[in-house]
DRENDO-1510 file (C-alpha; in Angstrom, 1 decimal, always signed):
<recs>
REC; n; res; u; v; w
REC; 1; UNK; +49.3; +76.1; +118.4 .
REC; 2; UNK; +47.8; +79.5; +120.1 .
REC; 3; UNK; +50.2; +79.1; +122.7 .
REC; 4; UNK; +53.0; +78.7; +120.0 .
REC; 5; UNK; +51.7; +81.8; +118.0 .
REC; 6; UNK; +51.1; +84.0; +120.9 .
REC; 7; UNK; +55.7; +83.6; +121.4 .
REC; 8; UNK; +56.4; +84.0; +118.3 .
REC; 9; UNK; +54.8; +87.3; +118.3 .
REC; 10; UNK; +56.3; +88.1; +121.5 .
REC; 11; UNK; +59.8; +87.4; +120.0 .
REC; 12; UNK; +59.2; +89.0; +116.8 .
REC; 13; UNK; +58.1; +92.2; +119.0 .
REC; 14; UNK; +60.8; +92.2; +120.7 .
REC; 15; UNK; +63.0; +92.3; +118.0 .
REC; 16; UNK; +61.3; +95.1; +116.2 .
REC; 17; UNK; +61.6; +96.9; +119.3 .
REC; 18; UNK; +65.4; +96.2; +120.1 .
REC; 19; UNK; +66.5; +97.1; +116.4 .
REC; 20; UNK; +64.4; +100.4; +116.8 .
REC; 21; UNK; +65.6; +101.5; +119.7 .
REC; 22; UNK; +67.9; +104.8; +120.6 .
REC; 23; UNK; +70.9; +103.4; +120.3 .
REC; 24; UNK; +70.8; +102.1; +116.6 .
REC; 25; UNK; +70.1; +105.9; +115.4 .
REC; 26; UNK; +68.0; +106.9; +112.6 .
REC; 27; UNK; +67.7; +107.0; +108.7 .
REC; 28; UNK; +68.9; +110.4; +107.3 .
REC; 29; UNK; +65.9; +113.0; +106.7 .
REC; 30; UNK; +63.9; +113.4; +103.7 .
REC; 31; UNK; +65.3; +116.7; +102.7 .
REC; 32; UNK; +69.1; +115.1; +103.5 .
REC; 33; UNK; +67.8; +112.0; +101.5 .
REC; 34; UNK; +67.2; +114.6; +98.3 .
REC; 35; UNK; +70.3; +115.6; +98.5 .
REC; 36; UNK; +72.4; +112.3; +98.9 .
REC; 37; UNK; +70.6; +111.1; +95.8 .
REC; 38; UNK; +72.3; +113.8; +93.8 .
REC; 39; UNK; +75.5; +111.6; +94.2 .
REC; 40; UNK; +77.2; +109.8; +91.5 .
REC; 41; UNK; +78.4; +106.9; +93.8 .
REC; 42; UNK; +74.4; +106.8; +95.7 .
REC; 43; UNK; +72.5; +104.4; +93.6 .
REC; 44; UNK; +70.0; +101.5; +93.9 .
REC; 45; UNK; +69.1; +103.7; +97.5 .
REC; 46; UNK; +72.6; +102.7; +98.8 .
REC; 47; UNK; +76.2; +104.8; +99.1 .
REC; 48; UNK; +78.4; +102.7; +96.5 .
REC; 49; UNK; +82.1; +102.0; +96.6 .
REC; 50; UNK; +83.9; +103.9; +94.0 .
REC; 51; UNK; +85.3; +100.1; +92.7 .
REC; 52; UNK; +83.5; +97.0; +92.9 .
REC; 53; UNK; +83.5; +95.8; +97.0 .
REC; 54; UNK; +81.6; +92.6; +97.4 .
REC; 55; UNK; +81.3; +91.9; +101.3 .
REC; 56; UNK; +82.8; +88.2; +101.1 .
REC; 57; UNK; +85.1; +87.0; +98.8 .
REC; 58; UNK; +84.4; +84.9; +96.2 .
REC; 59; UNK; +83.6; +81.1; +97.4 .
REC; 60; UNK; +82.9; +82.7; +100.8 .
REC; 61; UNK; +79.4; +81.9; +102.3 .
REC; 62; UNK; +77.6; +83.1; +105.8 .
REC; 63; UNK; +76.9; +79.3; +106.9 .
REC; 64; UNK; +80.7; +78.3; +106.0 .
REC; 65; UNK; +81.7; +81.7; +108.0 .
REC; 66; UNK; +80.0; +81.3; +110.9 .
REC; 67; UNK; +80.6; +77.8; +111.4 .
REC; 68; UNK; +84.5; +79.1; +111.8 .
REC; 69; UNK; +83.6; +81.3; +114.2 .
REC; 70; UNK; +81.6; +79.0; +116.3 .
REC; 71; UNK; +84.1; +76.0; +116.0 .
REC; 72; UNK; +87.9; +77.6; +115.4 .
REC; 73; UNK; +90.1; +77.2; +118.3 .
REC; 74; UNK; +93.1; +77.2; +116.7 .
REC; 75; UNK; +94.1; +81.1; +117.3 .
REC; 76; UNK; +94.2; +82.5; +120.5 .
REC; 77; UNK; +91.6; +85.9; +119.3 .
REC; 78; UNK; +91.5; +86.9; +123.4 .
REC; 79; UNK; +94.5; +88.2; +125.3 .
REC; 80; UNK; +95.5; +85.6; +128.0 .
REC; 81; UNK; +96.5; +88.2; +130.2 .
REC; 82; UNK; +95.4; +92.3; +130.8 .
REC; 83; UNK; +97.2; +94.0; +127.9 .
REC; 84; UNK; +99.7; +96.8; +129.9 .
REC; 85; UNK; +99.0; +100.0; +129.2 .
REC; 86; UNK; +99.7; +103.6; +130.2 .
REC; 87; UNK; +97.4; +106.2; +131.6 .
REC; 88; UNK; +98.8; +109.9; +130.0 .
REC; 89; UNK; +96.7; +112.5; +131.8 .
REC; 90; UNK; +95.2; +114.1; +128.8 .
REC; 91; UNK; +93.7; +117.3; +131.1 .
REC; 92; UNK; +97.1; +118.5; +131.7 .
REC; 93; UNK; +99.1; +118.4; +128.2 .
REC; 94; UNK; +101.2; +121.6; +127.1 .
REC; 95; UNK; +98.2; +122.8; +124.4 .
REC; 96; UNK; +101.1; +123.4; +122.1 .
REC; 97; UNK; +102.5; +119.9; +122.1 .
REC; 98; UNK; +101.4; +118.1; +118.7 .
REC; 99; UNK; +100.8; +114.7; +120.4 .
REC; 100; UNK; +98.9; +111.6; +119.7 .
REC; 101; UNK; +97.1; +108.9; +122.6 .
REC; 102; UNK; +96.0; +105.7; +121.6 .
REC; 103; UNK; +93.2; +104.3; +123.3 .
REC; 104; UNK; +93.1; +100.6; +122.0 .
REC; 105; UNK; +91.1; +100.0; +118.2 .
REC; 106; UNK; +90.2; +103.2; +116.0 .
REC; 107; UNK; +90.0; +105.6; +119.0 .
REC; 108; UNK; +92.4; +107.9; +120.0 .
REC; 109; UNK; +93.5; +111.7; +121.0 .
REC; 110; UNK; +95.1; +114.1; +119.3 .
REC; 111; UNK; +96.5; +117.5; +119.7 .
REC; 112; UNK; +97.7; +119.1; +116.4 .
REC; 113; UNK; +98.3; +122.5; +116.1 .
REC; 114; UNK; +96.7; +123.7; +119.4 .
REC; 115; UNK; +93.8; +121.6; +118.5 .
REC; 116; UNK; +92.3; +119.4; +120.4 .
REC; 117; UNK; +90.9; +116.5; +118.0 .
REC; 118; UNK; +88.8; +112.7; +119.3 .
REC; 119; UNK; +88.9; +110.2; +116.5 .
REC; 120; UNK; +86.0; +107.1; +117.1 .
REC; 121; UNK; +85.7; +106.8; +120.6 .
REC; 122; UNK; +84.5; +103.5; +122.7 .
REC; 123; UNK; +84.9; +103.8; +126.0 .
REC; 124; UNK; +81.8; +101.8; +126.7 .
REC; 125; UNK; +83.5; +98.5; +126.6 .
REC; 126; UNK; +82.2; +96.3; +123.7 .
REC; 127; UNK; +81.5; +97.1; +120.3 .
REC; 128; UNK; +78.1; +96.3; +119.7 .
REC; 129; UNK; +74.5; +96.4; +120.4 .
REC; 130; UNK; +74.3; +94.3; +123.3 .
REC; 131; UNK; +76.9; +94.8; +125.9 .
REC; 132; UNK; +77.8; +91.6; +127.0 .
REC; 133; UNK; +78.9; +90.4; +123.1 .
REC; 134; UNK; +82.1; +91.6; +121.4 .
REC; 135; UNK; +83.5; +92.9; +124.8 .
REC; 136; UNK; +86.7; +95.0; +125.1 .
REC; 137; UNK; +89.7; +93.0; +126.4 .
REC; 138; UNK; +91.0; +93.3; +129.8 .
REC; 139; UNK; +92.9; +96.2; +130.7 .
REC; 140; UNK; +92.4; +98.3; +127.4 .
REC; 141; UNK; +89.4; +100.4; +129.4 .
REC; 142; UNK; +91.6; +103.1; +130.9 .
REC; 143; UNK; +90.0; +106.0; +129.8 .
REC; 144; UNK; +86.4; +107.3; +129.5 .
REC; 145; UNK; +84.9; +110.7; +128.7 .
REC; 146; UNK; +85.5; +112.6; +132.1 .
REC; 147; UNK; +89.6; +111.8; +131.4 .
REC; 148; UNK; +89.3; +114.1; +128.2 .
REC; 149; UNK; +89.7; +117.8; +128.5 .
REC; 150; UNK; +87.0; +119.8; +125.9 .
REC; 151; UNK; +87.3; +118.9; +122.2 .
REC; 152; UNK; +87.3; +121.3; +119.5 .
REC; 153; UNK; +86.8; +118.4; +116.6 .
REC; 154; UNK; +85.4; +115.0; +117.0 .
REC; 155; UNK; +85.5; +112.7; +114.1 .
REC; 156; UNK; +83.6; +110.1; +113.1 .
REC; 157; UNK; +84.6; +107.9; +109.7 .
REC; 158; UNK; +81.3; +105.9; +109.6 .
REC; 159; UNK; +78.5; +104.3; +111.8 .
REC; 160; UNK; +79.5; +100.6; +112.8 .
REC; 161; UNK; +79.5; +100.1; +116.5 .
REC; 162; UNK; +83.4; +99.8; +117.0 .
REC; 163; UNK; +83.5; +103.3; +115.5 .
REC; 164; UNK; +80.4; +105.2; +116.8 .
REC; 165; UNK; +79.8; +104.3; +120.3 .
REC; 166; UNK; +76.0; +105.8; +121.6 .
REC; 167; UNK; +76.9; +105.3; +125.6 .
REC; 168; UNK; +80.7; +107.7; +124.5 .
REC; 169; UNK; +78.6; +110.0; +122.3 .
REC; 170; UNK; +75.7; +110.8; +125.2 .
REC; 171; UNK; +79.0; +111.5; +127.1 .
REC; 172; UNK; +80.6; +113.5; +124.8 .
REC; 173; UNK; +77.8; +116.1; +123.9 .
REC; 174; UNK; +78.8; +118.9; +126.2 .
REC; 175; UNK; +82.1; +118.5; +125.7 .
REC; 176; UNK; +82.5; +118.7; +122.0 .
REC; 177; UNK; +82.7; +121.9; +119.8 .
REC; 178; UNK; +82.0; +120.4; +116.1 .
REC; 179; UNK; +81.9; +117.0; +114.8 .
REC; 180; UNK; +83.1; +116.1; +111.2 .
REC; 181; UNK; +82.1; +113.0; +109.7 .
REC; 182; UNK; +80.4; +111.6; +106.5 .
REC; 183; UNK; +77.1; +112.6; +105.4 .
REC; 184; UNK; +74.2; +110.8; +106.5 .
REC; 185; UNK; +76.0; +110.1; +110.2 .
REC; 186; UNK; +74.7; +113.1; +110.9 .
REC; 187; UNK; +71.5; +111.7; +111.2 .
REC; 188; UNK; +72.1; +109.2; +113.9 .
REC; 189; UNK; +73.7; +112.5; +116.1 .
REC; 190; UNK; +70.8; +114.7; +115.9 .
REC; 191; UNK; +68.4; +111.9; +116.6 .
REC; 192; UNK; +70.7; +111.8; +119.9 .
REC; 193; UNK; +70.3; +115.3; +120.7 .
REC; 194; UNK; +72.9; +116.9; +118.7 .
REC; 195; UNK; +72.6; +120.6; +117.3 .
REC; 196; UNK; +72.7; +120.0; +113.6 .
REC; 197; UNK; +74.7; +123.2; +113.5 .
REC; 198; UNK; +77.7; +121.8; +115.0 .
REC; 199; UNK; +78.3; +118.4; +112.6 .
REC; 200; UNK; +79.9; +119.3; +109.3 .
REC; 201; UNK; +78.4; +116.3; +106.9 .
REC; 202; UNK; +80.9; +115.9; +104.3 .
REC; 203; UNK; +81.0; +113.7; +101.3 .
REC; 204; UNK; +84.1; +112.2; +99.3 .
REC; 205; UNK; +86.4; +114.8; +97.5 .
REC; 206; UNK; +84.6; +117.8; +99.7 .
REC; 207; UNK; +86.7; +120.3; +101.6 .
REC; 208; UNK; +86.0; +122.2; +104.9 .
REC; 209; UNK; +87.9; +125.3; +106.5 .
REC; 210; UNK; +86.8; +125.2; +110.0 .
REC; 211; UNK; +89.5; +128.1; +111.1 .
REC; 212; UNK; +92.5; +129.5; +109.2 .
REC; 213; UNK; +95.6; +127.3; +108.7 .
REC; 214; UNK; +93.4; +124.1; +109.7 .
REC; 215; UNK; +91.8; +122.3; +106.8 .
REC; 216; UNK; +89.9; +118.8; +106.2 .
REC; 217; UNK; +89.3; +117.0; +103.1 .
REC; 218; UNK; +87.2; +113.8; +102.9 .
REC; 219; UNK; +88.2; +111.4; +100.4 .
REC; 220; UNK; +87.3; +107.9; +99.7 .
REC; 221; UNK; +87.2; +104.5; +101.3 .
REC; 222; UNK; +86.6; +100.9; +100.4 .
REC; 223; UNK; +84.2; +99.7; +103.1 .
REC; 224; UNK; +80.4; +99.9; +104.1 .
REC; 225; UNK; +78.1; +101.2; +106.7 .
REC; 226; UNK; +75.4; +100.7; +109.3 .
REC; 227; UNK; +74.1; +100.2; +112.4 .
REC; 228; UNK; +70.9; +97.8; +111.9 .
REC; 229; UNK; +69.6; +95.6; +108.8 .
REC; 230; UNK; +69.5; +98.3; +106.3 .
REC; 231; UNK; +73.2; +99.4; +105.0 .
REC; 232; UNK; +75.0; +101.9; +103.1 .
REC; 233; UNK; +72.9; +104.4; +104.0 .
REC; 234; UNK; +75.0; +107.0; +105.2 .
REC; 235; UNK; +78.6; +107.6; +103.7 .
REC; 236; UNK; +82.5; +106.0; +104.9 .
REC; 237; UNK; +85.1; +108.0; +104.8 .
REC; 238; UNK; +88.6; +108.5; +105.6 .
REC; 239; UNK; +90.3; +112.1; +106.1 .
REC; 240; UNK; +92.9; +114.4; +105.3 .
REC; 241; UNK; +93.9; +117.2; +108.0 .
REC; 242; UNK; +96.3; +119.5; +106.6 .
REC; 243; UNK; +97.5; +122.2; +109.7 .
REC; 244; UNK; +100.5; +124.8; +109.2 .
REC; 245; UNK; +102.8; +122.4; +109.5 .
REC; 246; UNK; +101.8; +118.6; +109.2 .
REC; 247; UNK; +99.6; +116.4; +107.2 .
REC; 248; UNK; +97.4; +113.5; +108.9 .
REC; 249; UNK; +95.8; +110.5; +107.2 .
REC; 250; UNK; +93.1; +109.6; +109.0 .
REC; 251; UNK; +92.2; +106.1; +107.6 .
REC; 252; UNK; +88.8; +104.9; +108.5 .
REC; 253; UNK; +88.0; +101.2; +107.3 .
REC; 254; UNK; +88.8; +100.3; +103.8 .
REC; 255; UNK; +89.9; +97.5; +101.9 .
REC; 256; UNK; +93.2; +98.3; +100.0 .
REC; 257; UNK; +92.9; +99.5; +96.6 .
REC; 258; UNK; +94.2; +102.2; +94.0 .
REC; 259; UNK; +92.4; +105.1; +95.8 .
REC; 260; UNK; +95.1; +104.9; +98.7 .
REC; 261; UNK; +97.9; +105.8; +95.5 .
REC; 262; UNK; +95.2; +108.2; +94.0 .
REC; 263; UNK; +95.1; +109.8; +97.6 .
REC; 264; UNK; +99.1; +110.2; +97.7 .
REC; 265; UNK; +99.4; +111.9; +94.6 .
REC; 266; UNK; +96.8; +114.3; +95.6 .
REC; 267; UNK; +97.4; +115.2; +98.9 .
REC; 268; UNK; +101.0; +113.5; +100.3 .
REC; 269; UNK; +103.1; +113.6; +101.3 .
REC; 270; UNK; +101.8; +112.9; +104.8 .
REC; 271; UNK; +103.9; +112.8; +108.1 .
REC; 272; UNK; +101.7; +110.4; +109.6 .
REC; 273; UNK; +99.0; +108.1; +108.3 .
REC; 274; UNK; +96.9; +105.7; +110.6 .
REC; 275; UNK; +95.6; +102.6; +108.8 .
REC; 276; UNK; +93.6; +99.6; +109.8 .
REC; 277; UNK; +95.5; +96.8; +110.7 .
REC; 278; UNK; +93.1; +94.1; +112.3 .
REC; 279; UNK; +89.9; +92.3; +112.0 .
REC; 280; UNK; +90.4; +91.2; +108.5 .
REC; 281; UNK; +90.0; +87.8; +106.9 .
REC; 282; UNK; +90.3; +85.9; +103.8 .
REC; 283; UNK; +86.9; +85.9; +103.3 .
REC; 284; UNK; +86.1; +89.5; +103.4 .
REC; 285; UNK; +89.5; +90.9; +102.2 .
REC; 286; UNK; +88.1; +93.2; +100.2 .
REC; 287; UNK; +86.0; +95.1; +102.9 .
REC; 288; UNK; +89.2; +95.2; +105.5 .
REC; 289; UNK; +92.9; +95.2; +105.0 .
REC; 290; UNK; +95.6; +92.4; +105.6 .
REC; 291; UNK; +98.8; +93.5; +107.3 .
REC; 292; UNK; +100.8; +93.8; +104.5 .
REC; 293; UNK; +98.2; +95.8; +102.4 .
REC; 294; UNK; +98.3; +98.2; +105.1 .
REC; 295; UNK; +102.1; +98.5; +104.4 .
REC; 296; UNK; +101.7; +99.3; +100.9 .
REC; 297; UNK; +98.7; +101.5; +101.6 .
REC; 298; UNK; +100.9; +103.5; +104.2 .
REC; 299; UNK; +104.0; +103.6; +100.6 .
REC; 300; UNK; +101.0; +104.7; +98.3 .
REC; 301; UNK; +100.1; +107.3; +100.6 .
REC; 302; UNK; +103.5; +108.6; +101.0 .
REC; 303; UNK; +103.8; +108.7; +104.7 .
REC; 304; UNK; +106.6; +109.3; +106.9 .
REC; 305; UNK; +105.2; +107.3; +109.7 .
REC; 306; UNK; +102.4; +105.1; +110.2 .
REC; 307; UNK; +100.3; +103.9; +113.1 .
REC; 308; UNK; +98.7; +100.8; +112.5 .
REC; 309; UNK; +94.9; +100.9; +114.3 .
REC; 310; UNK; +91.6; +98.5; +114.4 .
REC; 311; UNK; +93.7; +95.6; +116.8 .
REC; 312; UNK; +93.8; +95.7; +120.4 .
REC; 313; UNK; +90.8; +95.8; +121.8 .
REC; 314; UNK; +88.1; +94.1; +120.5 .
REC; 315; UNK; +87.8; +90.5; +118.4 .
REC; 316; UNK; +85.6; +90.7; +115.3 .
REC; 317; UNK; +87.7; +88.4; +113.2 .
REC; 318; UNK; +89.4; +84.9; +113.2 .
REC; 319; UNK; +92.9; +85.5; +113.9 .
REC; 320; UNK; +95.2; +85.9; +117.2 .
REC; 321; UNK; +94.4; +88.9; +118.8 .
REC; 322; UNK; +98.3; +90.0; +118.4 .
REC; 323; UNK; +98.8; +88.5; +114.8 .
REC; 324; UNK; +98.0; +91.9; +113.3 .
REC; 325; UNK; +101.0; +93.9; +114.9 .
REC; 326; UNK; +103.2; +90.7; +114.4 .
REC; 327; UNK; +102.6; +90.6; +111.1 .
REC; 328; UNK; +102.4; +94.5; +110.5 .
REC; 329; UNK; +105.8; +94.9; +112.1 .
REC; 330; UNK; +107.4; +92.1; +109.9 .
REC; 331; UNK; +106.3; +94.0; +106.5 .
REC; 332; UNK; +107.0; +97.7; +108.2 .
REC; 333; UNK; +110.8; +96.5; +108.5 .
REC; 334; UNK; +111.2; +94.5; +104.8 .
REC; 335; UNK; +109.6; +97.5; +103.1 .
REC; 336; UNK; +111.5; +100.3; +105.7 .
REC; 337; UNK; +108.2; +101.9; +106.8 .
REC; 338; UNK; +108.6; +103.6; +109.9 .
REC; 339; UNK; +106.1; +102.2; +112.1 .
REC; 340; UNK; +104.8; +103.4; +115.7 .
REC; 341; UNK; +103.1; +101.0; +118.0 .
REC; 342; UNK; +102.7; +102.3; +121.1 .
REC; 343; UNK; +100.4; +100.9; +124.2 .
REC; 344; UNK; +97.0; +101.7; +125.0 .
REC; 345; UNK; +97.4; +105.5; +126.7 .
REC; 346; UNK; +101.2; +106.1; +125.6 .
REC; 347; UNK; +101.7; +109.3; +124.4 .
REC; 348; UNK; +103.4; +109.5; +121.0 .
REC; 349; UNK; +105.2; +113.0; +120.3 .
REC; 350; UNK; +104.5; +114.1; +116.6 .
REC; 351; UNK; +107.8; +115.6; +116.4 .
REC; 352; UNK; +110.1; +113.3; +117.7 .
REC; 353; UNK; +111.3; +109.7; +116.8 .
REC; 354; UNK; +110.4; +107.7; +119.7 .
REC; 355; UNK; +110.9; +103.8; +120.0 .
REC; 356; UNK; +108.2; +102.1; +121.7 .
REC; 357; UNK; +108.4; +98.5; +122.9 .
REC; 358; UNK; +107.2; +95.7; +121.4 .
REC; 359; UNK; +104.7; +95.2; +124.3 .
REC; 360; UNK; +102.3; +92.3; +122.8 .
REC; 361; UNK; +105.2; +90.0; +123.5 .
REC; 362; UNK; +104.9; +90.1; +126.8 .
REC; 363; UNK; +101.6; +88.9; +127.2 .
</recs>
């Protein structure tokens, strides 16, 4: 029974010292803490959704759930093959090119208006704590930090591990000139080293000017946060970038709902918006978007274009790791959404209408 005690503790201590260790950040301050209570939508000592977002759908329970996981087969969720892909030399683009690079999930480049902007990088190659669980699929790691030329704005729509990346960050912090992102995240960066002086924190319906003609607003999302046990403690958040001459829709993860039509009216038109499309499931639809939600999402939002993100790269849900794209591209064409789908590392010309392949089918 000692003997039995004595490993249990060990475990336990182990545990307590994984979940506290660098990588899984740190609670925001006490003087941040004062003022994210001020917020109408912080109560109960957690961010809240603007509407009601439980985490699993009605009926849906963590036993039934994981028991799919374990046991479903039935969908191919890993690539049989690499996934093709090609390497754009980002240290040599014409600065006054607006382009956008793709880099597989929610990360990718982008140069708008001489700007150089990084949106949720992973270049580490798995989304999660421990590296050798939810791994990235072969052939999407074709970049990492030393292919990136300096960036003037790195942003970060919330804390999960497929979206804030500790190995890319490290990487990133002499090579980054501000970083936007929601309040609270800031936390988790200036526990890593960060100069609180270059991360704008901003919360839902805020606005920031960072230089003249360039502006951000963040506006809401239907999702949740965190890195450990404890969530919603720092703030989601999707973004609007408004330069001279183009409007950008920066979707981070959110379930679909009547803010996406509230944020058209607002701010759209848009010429581009980039929307999840992956990951989702009937038993947490309210968290993450099917395909076709994210078609009506892109209409409510008034977009031009849209680039469906969150596939590609990583396998977090139940279905076939091409099913979103299938499916997306389906409900693009019946609705007449023009939709871009490059592959990993293509570089997709703001100001042109390109047609891309549809690449997944050949794998």
């Amino acid at each position: 029974m000692l003997a039995t005690g004595v490993v249990i503790l060990i475990i336990i201590g182990g545990v307590l010292l994984f979940i506290n260790g660098a990588p899984f950040g740190s609670l925001p301050s006490i003087t941040d803490l004062k003022k994210i209570q001020r917020l109408p939508y912080f109560r109960e000592g957690q961010f809240q959704n603007l509407s009601p977002t439980p985490s699993l759908t009605d009926g849906a329970g963590l036993f039934s759930i994981l028991k799919e996981f374990i046991f479903d087969k039935s969908k191919q969720n890993i690539p049989p093959a690499p996934l093709p892909s090609v390497k754009t030399n980002l240290l040599h683009l014409e600065r006054n090119k607006d382009i956008l690079v793709w880099f597989g999930h929610s990360s990718y480049f982008m140069q708008l208006d001489s700007k150089r902007i990084l949106v949720d990088p992973v270049f580490s190659g798995h989304a999660s704590p421990l590296s050798f669980t939810t791994k990235s699929f072969a052939g999407t790691d074709i970049y990492n930090v030393s292919d990136l030329p300096d960036i003037d704005y790195l942003f970060l729509t919330h804390d999960h591990w497929d979206h804030l990346d500790y190995p890319t960050i490290l990487q990133l912090k002499n090579k980054v000139n501000k970083i936007i992102t929601g309040l609270g995240v800031g936390a988790h960066l200036i526990f890593w080293g960060f100069d609180r002086e270059n991360i704008a924190e901003m919360t839902w319906d805020s606005q920031a000017n960072p230089e003249e003609g360039f502006s951000v607003n963040a506006v809401t999302a239907r999702h949740f946060s965190g890195r450990g046990f404890q969530r919603n403690k720092s703030q989601w958040t999707s973004f609007v970038l408004t330069s001279k001459d183009k409007k950008i829709f920066i979707g981070g993860d959110s379930g679909y709902g009547s803010h996406f039509a509230e944020i058209g009216k607002r701010f759209g038109p848009f010429n581009l918006a980039i929307l999840e499309d992956g990951q989702y499931n009937k038993n947490w639809k309210y968290i993450h978007m099917m395909p076709e939600e994210t078609v009506q999402a892109a209409i409510d939002l008034g977009t031009k274009k849209l680039l469906p993100v969150h596939w590609g790269k990583f396998s977090l849900s139940l279905h076939a790791w091409n099913e979103p794209i299938i499916r997306i591209k389906k409900e693009a064409g019946l609705k007449n959404v023009p939709l871009l789908h490059p592959m990993i590392g293509e570089c997709v010309d703001l100001d042109a209408n390109q047609i891309f392949t549809s690449w997944w089918e050949r794998i």
